[in-house]
N, C-alpha and C positions, 0 to 999 in steps of 0.2 A: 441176551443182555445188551442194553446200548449205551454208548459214550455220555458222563453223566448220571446216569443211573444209580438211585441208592438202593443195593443189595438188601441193606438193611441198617437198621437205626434204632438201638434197644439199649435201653437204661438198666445197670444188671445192678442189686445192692449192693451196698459197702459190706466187707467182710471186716465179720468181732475180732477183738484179739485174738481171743481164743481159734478163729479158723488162722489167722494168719501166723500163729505158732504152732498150729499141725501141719499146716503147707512147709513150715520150715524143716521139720520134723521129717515129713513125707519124703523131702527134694532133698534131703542132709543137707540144708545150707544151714551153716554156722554160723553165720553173719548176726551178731548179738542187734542189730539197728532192727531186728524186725521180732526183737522179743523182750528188750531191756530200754524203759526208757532213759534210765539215765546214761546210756551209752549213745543213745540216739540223740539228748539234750548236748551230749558234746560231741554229735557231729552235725549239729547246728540245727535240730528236729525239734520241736513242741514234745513229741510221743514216739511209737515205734511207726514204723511204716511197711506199706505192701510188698512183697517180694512182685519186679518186675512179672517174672512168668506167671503170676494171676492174674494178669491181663492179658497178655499173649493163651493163657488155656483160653479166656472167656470167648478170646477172638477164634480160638479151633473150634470149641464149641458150634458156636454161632454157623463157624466156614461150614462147619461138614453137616449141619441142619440144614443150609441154603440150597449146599450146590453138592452135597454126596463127600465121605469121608476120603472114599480111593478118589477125586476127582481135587482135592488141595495140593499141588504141587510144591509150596512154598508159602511160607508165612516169616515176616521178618519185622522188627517192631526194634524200635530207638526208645528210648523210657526220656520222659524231657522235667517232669514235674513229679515231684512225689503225690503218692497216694495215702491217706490213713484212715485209722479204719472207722469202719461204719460209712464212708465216704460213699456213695452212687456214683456211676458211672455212665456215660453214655459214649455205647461204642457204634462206630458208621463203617462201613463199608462203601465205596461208591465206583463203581467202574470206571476205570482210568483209561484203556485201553485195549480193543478187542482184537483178535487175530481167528485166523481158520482155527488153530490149534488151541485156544487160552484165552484168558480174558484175567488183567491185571487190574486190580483192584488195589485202592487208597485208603489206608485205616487209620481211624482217628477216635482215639478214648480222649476223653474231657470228662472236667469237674460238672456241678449244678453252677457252678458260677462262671463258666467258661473255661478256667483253665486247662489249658492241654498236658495230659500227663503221658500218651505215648504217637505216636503215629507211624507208618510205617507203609507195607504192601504185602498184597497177599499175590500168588498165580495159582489161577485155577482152572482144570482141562476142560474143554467144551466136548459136550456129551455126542460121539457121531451117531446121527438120525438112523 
């Protein structure tokens, strides 16, 4: 991998209500913002919205299909924009930075209209020849 480089760049569907209330379900988070909308209308939402960590799974996903699942050292992700659902996404990976040991990686989910909803970085071990 070289400085630069996009790992990869995949646009993954918007999840239905319905998945993003068995995610909640799955992970026990109680947080009514991602199952009630009138809970989410008073914390200033249109609707309900995506639990963070369904975009961080899509990003594990993606990591351990590229570069080997024992080979993800770290994945770390900042949430900046809400997601709802049905919404697509386009997640990128780009190498940020290579070493003998690793190679650090720049993650970016966005909307179809550009908005950024997470970004972050990943580390992941370089395979000895």
């Amino acid at each position: 991998m070289k400085l630069g480089e996009v790992l990869f760049q995949v646009r993954v569907p918007g999840a239905s209500r319905e998945t993003i209330a068995l995610f909640s379900q799955a992970t026990q988070d109680p947080n009514p913002i991602h199952i009630d909308d009138a809970f989410a209308l008073r914390c200033g939402f249109a609707q309900v919205i995506q639990q963070g960590p369904m975009t961080t799974a899509h990003f594990a996903r993606l990591l351990a299909e590229h570069c080997g699942a024992d080979q993800v050292r770290s994945l770390d992700l900042s949430f900046i924009a809400p997601v709802f659902p049905l919404e697509d996404l386009e997640l990128r990976a780009t190498v940020e930075r290579v070493t003998d040991a690793e190679v650090a990686l720049a993650l970016v989910a966005q909307k179809a209209d550009g908005t950024l909803t997470a970004k972050g970085q990943a580390q992941v071990a370089i395979l000895s020849p």
